[in-house]
C-alpha positions as CSV (number, residue, x, y, z in Angstrom):
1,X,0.0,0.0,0.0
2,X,1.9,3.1,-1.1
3,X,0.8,6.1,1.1
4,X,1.5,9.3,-0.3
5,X,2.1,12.0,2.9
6,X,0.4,15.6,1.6
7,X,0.7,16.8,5.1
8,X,1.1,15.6,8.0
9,X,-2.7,15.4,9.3
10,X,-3.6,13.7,5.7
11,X,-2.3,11.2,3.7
12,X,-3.9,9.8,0.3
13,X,-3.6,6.5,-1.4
14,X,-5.7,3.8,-3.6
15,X,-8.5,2.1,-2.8
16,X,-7.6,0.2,0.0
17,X,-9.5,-3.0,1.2
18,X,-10.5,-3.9,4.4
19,X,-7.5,-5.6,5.8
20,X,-5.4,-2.4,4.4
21,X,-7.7,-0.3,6.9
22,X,-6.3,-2.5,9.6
23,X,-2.7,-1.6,8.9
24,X,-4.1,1.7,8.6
25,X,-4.6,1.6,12.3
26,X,-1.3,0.2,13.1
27,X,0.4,2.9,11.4
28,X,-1.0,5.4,13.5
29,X,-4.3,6.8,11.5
30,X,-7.5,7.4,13.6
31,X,-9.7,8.4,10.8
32,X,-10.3,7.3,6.8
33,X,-11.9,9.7,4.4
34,X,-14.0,7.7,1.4
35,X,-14.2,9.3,-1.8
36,X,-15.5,6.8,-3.7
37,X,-18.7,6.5,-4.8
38,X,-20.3,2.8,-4.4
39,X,-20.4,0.5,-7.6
40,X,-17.9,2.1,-9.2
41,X,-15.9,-0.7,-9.8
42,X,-17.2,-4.6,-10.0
43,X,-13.7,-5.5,-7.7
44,X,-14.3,-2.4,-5.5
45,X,-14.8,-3.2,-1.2
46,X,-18.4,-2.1,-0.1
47,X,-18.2,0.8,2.2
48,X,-19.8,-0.5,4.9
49,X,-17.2,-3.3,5.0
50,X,-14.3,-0.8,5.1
51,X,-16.4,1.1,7.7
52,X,-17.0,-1.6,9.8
53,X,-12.8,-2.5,9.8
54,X,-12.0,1.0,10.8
55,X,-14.9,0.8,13.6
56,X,-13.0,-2.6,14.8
57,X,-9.6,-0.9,14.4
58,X,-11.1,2.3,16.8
59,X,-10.5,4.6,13.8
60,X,-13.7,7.1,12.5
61,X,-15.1,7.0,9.1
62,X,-16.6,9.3,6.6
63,X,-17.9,8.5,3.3
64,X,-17.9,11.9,0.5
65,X,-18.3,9.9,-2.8
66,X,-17.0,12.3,-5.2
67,X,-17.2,12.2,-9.2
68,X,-14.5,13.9,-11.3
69,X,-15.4,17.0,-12.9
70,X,-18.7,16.9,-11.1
71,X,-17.0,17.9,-7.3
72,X,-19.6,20.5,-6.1
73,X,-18.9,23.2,-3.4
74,X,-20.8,21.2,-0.8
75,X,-18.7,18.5,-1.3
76,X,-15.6,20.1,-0.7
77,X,-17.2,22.3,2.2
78,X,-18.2,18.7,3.8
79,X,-14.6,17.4,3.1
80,X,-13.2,20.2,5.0
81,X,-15.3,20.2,7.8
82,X,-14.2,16.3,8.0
83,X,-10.8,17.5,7.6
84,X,-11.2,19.6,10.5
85,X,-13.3,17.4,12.6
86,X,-12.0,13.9,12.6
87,X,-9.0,12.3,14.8
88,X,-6.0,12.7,12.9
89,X,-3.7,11.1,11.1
90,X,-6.2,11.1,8.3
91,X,-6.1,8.6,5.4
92,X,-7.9,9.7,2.5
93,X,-8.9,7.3,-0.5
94,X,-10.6,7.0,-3.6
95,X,-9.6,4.2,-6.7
96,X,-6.2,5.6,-7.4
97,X,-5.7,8.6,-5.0
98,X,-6.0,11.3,-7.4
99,X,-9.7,12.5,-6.3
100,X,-8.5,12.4,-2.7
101,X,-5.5,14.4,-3.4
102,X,-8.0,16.6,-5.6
103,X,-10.5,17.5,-2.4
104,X,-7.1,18.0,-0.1
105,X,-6.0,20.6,-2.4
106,X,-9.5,22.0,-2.8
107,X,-10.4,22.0,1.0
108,X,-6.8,23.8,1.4
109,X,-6.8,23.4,5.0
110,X,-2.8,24.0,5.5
111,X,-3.9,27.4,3.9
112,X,-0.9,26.6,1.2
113,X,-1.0,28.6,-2.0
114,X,-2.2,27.2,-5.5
115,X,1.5,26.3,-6.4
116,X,2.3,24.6,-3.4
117,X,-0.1,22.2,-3.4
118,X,0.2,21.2,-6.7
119,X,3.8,20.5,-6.1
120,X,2.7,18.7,-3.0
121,X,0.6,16.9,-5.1
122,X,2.9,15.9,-7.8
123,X,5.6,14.8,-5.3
124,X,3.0,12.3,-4.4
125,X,2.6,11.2,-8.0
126,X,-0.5,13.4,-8.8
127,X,-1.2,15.6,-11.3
128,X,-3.4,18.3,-10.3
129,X,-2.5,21.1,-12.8
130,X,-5.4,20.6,-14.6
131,X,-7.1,21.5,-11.9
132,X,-5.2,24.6,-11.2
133,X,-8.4,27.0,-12.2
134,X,-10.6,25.3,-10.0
135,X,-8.0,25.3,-6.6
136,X,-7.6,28.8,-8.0
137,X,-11.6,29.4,-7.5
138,X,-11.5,27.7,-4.5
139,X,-8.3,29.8,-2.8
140,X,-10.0,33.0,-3.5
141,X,-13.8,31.9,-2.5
142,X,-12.1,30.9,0.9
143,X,-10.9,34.2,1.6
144,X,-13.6,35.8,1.5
């Protein structure tokens, strides 16, 4: 399981399965973030089984099924507020990471600027420039 650090509070990776969650727990996370929506892959763990194996690992769970290029302003109001609310460590997921690294940036709650957390990002292995408009958006809607 390759877990790709975006700050310290938040980590993102792949989908993991329900064993994964479990090693989740031994690393140190007390919360997992679920960006994935349900059925979107045949191979793909139910949600309530992975929130059931973070309830039996003592970690908290949120599910904020997310589709790409379809991420509202709700969404990523509801990701931050989990951001700010769960135990951390955090471990956020969706199938390959991206989407989680995506709502990290666009909840921005390390206040970094556009730049670096693209670069954050693409240290990780994710490519969020073509997103850079939207984090833009989202940067300047938060300061106001």
């Amino acid at each position: 399981m390759k877990l790709a650090v975006l700050t310290p509070n938040v980590t993102a990776l792949a989908q993991p399965s329900p064993d994964d969650i479990a090693e989740l727990a031994e690393r140190g996370y007390r919360s997992i973030i679920g960006n994935r929506p349900e059925n979107e892959a045949e191979d793909q763990p139910n949600w309530l089984d992975l929130k059931a194996a973070a309830a039996a690992n003592n970690m908290d769970a949120i599910q904020i099924p997310v589709v790409m290029g379809q991420i509202s302003d709700e969404q990523v109001e509801a990701f931050r507020n989990a951001l700010e609310d769960l135990p951390k460590p955090i471990a956020v997921f969706c199938r390959s990471g991206t989407r989680a690294a995506l709502m990290w940036a666009l909840a921005n709650q390390a206040n970094l600027t556009v730049d670096e957390r693209i670069a954050i990002a693409a240290k990780e292995g994710y490519d969020l420039e073509p997103f850079r408009q939207r984090l833009s958006r989202e940067t300047s809607s938060a300061q106001s």
